[in-house]
N, C-alpha and C positions, 0 to 999 in steps of 0.2 A: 734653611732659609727662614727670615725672622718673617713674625705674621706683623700686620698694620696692627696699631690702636685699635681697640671695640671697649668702648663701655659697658657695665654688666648690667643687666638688663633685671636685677633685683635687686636686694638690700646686700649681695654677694661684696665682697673685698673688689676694687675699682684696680683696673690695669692704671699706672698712670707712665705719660710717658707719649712720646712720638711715634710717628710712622715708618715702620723698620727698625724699632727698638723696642725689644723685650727686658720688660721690668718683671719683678715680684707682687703678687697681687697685695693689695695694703690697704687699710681701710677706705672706702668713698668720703669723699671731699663734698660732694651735693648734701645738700640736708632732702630730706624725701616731704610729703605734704604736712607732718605732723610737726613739723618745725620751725618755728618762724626766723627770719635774715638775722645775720649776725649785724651786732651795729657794726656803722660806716666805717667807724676805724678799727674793725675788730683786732687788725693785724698788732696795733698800735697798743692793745689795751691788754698789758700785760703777754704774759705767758701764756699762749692761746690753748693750752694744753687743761690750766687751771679750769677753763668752761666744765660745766655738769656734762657727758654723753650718758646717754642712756641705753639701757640692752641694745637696742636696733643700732644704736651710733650711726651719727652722720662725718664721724671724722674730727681732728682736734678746731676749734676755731670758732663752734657754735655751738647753739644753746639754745635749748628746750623752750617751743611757747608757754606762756603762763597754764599753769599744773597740766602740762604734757596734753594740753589740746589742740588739737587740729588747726591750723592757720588757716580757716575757708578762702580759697582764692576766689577773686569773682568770676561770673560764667566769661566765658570768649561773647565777642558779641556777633552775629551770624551774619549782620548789613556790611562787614568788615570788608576787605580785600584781601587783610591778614589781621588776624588777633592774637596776641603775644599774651598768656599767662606765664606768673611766675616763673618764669625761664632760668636755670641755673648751668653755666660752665667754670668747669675749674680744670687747672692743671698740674696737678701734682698740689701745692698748697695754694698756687696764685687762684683767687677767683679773680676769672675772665668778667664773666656778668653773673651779674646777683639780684636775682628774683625779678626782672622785668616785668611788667606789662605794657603793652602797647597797641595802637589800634591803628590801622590805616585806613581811611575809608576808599570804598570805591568811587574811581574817578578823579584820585586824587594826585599832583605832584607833591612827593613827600620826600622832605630833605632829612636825611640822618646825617647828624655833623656831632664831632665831638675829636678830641686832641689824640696822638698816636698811640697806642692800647689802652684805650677807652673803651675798646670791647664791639667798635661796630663792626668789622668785619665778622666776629666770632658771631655774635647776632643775626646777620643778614644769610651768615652760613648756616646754622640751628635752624633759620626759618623758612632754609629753601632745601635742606635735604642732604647737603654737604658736610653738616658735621650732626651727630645724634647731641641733644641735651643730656644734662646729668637729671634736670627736673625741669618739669613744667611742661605746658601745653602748644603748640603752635595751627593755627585753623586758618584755612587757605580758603574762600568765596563761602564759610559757614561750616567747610567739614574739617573735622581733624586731621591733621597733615600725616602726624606720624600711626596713625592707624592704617594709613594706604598712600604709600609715599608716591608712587606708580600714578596714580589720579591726581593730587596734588600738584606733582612735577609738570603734570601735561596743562596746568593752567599757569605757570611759569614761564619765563622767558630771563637767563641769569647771567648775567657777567659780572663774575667773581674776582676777586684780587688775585693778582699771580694767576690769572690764568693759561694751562700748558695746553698747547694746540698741537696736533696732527699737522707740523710744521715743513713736513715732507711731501703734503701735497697741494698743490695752487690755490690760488684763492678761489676760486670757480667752482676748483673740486672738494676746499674744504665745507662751501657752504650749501652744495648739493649731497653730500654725507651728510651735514647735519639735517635735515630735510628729510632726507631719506631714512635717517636712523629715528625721528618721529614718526614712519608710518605716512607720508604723505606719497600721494602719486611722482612718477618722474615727472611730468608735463608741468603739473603746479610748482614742484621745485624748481625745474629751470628756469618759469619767469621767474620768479620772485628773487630767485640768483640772481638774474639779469638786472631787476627792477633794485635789487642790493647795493651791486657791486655801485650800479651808478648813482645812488641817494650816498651813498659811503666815498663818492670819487675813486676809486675805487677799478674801473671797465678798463682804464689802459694797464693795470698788474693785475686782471682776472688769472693771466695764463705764468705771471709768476711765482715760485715757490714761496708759501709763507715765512720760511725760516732765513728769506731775503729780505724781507718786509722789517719798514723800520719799525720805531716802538707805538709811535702812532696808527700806522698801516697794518700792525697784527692787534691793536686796538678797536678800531674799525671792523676788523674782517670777525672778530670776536664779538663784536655787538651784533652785527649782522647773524652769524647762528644764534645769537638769543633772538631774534626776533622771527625769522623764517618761518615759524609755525605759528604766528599770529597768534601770541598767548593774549590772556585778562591781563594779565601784571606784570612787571618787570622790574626784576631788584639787578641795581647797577650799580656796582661798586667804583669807585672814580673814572667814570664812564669819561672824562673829561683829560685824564691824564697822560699827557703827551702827547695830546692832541690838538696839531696847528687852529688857530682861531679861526679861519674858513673852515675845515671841517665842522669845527664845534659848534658853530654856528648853524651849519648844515643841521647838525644831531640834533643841536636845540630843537628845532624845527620840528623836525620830525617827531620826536617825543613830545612836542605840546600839542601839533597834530592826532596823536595817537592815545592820549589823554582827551580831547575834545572829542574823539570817537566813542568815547565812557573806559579806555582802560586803566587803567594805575601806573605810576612810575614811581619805584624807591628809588632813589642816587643819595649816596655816599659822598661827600667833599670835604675837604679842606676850605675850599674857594668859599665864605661866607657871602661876599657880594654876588656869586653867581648865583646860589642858593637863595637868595634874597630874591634877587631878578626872576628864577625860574618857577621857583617854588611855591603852593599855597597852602604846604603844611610844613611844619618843622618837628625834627626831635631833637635834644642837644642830648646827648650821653656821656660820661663820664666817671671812670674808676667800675665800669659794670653797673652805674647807675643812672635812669634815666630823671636827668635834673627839671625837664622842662619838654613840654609838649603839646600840639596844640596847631591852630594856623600862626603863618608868621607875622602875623599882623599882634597877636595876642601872646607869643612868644619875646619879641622884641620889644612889647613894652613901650615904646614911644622913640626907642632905643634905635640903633642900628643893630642886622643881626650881631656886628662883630662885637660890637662894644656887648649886647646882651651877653653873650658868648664867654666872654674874659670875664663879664661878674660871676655868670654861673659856675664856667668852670675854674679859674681861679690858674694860682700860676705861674702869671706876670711879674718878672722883676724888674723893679725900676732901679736900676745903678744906673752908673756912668762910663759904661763901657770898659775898655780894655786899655790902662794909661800907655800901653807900648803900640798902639795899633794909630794914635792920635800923629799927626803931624803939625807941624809948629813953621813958621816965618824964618822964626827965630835961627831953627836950624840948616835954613837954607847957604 
């Protein structure tokens, strides 16, 4: 039986590779704190191989700070809700994300937007406990995340992309498991099931099986176990997708409600204009780098978010479409 993925947890050779696939251990891809980012285009800029590594090597693609000192990241900041130092993932040679920082404060709706492997789900994963980083720091309400992931976690509330459900048991009963598998009393989990199912629409298929549930309805029933245990914060990866505009509406609600309470919300989107509407922070990310950051008032610039959006992250082709797709009079 093949093992998952694990990162090595020192300057050891990096597994690289998927989950249920067994690779040859080969050098790490992370640069460790003594090395500063490879530029943007590193991939771009020659033979990545030609770069200087040094005894400790970080892997072919990067290159030594000036005379081999130490890159000081700056500290995390501790009023944060989450603080993001130099964050580094890679996959084999792709880096995911490169050297992030990032601040959320508390209390805040904060939008992370950026184009399809730009790196935010790998991001939101590294900072909730789901995937380990190759480098860098992650600090959950001031404490370090991955020094005590267990404490971390319980100030969390996450719905992740692709999320896989315990699809075999009702919705009733998957969110009184999740309730119960935090440690909470029965009594408190059933209202709050109850109090769930129906802020989710949700009370006429409490007693349906999830894996009957359309893609909106195991959407729902998935946001509801992140919330169950009334965390600080909540990272929500397109917390919005597939999901009918009465509901969405509904969730709006509630997570601006629960933000006015003093929690935090991260969401993940596509939807610029929604992110605009909901939002009072932004981050745009792009290529594993964070372009822009900040509220969206000082992000957009004067702009709308989308249009800010398409300068920072670039892209856009303007042709003239597809000449066999046009229709004509003519050929009627």
């Amino acid at each position: 039986m093949t093992q998952p993925y694990r990162p090595p947890s020192s300057g050891q050779g990096a597994e690289q590779g998927t989950v249920g696939e067994e690779v040859p251990p080969q050098q790490p891809t992370a640069p460790p704190e003594q090395y500063a980012a490879p530029p943007q285009n590193w991939q771009q800029a020659g033979d990545p191989a030609a770069y200087p590594a040094p005894a400790t090597g970080v892997g072919p693609g990067y290159y030594p700070a000036a005379a081999g000192q130490p890159a000081a990241p700056a500290p995390v900041d501790p009023n944060a809700a989450i603080s993001i130092r130099g964050l580094w993932k890679s996959f084999g040679p792709k880096v995911a994300v490169g050297g992030i920082d990032l601040d959320v404060p508390k209390g805040s709706f904060y939008g992370f937007v950026g184009p399809n492997g730009a790196g935010k789900t790998t991001t939101l994963s590294m900072a909730t406990g789901l995937l380990r980083p190759d480098a860098g720091s992650v600090a959950v309400g001031g404490r370090d995340f991955w020094s005590d992931p267990e404490a971390g976690k319980r100030q969390l509330g996450v719905l992740p992309d692709g999320v896989r459900l315990f699809d075999r048991l009702t919705g009733a009963q998957l969110l009184t498991y999740a309730g119960l598998l935090r440690g909470m009393d029965r009594e408190t989990v059933a209202e709050r099931t109850e109090d769930l199912l129906q802020a989710m629409g949700l009370t006429e298929d409490a007693r349906t099986f999830v894996v009957d549930y359309s893609a909106g309805m195991t959407k729902k029933i998935a946001l509801g176990c992140a919330l169950i245990h009334a965390p600080n914060v909540l990272v929500l990866d397109e917390p919005f997708e597939a999901v009918d505009p009465i509901s969405a509406a509904n969730i709006r609600d509630l997570l601006t409600d629960f933000v006015r309470s003093g929690g935090t919300v991260i969401v993940s989107s596509h939807v610029m204009d929604l992110v605009q509407r909901m939002c009072d922070h932004v981050a745009i990310i792009a290529e594993g780098q964070i372009r822009a950051a900040g509220t969206v008032e000082e992000v957009r610039a004067g702009d709308t978010l989308e249009d800010r959006f398409v300068e920072l992250v670039g892209g856009r082709q303007h042709t003239e479409g597809l000449s066999w797709l046009r229709t004509s009079s003519a050929s009627d």
